[in-house]
C-alpha positions as CSV (number, residue, x, y, z in Angstrom):
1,X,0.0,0.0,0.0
2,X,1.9,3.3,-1.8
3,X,0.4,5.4,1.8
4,X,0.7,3.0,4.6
5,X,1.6,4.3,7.6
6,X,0.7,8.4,6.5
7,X,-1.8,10.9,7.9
8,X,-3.6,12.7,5.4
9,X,-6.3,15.8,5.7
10,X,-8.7,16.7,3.6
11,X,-10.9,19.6,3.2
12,X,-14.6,19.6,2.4
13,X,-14.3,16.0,2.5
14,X,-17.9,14.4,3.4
15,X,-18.7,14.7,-0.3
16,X,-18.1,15.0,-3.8
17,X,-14.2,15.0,-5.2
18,X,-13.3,15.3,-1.7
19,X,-15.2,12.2,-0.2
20,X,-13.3,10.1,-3.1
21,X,-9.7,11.4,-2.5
22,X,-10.3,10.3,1.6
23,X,-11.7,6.7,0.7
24,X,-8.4,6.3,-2.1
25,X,-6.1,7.8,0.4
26,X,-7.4,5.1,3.1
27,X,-7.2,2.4,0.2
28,X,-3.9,3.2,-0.2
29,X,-3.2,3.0,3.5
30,X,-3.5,6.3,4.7
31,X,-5.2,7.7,7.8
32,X,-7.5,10.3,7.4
33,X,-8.8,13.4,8.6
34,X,-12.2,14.5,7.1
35,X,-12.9,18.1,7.6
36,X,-16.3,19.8,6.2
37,X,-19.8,22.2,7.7
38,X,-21.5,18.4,7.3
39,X,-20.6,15.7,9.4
40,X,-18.4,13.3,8.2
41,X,-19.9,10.1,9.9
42,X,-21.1,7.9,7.0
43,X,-17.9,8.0,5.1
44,X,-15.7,7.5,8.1
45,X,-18.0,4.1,8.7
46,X,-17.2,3.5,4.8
47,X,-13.5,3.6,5.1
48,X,-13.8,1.6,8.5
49,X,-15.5,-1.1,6.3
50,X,-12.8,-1.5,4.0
51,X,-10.1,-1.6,6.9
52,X,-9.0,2.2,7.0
53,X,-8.5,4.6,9.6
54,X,-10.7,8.0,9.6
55,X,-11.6,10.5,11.9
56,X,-14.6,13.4,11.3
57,X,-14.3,16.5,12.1
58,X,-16.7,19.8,11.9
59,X,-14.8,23.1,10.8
60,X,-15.1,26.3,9.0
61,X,-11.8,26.7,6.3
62,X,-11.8,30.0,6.2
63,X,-11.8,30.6,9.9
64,X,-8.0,30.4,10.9
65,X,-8.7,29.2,14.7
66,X,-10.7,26.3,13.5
67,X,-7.9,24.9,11.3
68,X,-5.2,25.2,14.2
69,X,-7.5,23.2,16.3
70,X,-8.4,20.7,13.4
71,X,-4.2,20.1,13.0
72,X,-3.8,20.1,17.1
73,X,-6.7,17.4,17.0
74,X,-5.0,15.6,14.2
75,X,-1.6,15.5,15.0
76,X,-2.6,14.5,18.8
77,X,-4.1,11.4,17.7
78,X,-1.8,10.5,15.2
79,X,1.2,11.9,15.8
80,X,2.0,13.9,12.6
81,X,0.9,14.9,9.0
82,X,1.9,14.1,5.8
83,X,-0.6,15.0,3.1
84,X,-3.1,18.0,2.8
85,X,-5.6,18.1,0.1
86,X,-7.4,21.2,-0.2
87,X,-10.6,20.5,-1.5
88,X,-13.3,22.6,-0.4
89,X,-15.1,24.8,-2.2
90,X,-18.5,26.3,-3.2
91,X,-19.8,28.6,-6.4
92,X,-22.3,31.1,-6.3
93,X,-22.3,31.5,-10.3
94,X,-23.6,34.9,-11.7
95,X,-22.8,37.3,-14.3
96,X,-20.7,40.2,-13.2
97,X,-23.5,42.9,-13.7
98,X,-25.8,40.8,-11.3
99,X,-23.3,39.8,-9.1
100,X,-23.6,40.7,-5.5
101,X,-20.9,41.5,-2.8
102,X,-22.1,38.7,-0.5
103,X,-21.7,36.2,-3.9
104,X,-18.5,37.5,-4.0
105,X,-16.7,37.5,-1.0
106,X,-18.2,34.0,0.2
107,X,-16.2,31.9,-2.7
108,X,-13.2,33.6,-2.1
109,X,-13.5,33.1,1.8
110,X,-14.4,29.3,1.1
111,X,-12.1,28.6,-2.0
112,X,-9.4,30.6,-1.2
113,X,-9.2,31.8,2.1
114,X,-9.8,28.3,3.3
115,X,-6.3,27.3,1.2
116,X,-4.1,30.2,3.2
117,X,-5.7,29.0,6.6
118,X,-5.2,25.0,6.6
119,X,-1.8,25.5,4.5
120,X,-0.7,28.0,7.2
121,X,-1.8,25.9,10.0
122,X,-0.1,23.2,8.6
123,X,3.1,24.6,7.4
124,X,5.0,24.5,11.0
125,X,4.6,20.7,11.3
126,X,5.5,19.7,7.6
127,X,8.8,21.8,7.8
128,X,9.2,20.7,11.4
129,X,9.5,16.7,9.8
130,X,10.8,18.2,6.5
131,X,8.5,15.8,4.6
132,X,4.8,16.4,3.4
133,X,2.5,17.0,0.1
134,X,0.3,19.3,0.1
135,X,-2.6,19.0,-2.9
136,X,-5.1,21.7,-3.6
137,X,-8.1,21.2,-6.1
138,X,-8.3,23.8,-8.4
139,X,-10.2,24.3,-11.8
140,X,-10.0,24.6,-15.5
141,X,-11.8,27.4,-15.2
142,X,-8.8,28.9,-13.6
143,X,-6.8,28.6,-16.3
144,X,-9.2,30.1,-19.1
145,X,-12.1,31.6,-17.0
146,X,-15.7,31.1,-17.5
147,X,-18.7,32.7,-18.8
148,X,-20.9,33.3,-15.2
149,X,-17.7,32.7,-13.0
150,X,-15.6,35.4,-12.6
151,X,-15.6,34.6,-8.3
152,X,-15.3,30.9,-8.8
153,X,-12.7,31.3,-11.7
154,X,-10.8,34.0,-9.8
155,X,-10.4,31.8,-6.8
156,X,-9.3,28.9,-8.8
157,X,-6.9,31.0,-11.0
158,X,-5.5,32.4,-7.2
159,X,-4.9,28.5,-6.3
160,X,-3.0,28.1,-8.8
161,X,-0.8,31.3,-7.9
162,X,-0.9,30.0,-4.0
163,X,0.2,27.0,-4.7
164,X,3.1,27.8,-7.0
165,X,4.0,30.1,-4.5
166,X,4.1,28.1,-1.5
167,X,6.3,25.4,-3.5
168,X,8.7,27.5,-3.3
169,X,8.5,28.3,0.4
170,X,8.2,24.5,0.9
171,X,10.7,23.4,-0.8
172,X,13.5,23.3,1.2
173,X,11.9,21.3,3.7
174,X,11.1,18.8,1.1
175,X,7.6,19.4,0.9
176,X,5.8,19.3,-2.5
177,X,2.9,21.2,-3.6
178,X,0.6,20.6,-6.1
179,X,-2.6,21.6,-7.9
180,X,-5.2,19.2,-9.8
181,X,-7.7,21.1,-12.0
182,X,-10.4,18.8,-12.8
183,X,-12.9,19.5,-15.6
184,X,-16.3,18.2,-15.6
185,X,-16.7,15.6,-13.1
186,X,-20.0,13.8,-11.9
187,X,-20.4,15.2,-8.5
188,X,-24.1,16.8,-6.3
189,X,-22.2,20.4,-7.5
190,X,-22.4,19.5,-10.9
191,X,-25.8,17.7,-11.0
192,X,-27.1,21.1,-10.1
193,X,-26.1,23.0,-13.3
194,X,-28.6,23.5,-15.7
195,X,-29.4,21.2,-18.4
196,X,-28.0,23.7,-21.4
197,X,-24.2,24.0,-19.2
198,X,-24.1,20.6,-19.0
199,X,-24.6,19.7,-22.4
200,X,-22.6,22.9,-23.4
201,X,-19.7,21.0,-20.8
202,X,-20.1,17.9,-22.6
203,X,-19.7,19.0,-26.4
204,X,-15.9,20.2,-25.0
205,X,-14.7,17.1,-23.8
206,X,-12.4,15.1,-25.9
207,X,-13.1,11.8,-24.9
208,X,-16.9,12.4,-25.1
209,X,-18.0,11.6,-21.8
210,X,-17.5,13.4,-18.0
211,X,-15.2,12.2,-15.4
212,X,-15.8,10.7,-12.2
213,X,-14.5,11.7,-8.9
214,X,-12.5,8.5,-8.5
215,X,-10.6,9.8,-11.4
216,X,-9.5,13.0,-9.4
217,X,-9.0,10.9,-6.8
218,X,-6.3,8.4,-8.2
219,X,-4.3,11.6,-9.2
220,X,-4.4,12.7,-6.0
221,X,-3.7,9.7,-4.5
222,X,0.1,9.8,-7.3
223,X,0.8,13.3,-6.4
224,X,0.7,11.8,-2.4
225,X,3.1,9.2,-2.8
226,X,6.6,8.9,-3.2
227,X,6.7,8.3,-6.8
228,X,5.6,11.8,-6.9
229,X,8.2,13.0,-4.9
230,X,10.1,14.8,-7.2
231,X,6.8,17.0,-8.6
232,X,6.5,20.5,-7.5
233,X,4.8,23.2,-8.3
234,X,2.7,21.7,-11.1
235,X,-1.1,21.9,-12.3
236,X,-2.8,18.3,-13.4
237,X,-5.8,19.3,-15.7
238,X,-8.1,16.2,-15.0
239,X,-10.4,17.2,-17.7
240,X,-11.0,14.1,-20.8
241,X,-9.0,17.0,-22.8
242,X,-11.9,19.5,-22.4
243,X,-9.7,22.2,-21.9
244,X,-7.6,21.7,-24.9
């Protein structure tokens, strides 16, 4: 198992891309830490079925106190960290011209904010064992924007920036950071869009078809190992070639 013997957080983890990157993680041997507003409970009992470790826990990512006592919490039980993915995040899609402040400032308090907070909080410990990954779940959208988007593609573009960024912080304490920017993936935010985006989504995909969230997950799950080890600073587009 590529992850035996880790401890791995992730963000916004009871669902979605994020509920799939803590069930590969565990396959692959890793304990995790699920942090989201919603309980966690039904996918720790998941991961405890197939023989993994996992622990729930209730936080706010953009609130800075929160992720300090999420890390205390974690590394008290376990004893250290060694892979953060930083998944959460929410849209509040509008065009510019209708857009209000509120719409705004909550994506870039969930989607970015909630990067600087956990990465911040965890920063001290990764450098302190000078070992670690840190994975943060971006967008294509934040490499080419999006009609409807201009929060949710900012944030994601800012990701990007962040994590290139804090590669070279990291670095010397052999820590990697990395970004994934999935395209259109099968998850409840997507099943929400309307029926002309999706279709409008699908007609941009090269292979044809949308991607599932275990296929975000099994890049994760590379960029956490050690055959990873020497990757830094990149962005993974997880797309079926819809961005190209």
């Amino acid at each position: 198992m590529e992850l035996q013997g880790k401890v791995a957080l992730v963000t916004g983890g009871a669902r979605g891309i994020g509920a799939a990157v803590a069930k590969e993680l565990a396959r692959q041997g890793a304990s995790v830490a699920i942090v989201d507003l919603a309980p966690g409970t039904d996918l720790v009992l998941e991961i405890e079925e197939i023989g993994g470790r996992a622990l729930a826990l209730k936080g706010d990512v953009a609130d800075l106190a929160s992720a300090e006592e999420v890390l205390r919490e974690v590394t008290a039980r376990w004893g250290r960290l060694d892979i953060l993915v930083l998944n959460a995040g929410i849209t509040r899609d509008s065009v510019i011209w209708k857009m209000s402040e509120d719409a705004w400032d909550e994506v870039l308090r969930v989607n970015l904010r909630g990067c600087f907070t956990y990465a911040k909080a965890a920063a001290p410990h990764l450098r302190g064992q000078r070992s670690g990954r840190i994975i943060l779940i971006s967008s294509i959208n934040g490499l080419r924007g999006k009609f409807g988007q201009t929060n949710y593609a900012a944030t994601k573009a800012g990701i990007i920036g962040f994590a290139k960024s804090l590669a070279k912080e990291l670095g010397p304490s052999s820590v990697t950071v990395n970004v994934v920017a999935p395209g259109f993936i099968i998850t409840p935010m997507t099943d929400a869009m309307p029926a002309e985006a999706r279709e409008k989504a699908l007609a941009e995909i090269a292979l044809g078809h949308p991607g599932t969230t275990e296929d975000v997950a099994w890049v994760v799950a590379f960029l956490a190992s050690e055959r990873a080890r020497f990757v830094t600073g990149e962005v993974v587009k997880v797309d079926g070639g819809q961005y190209i």
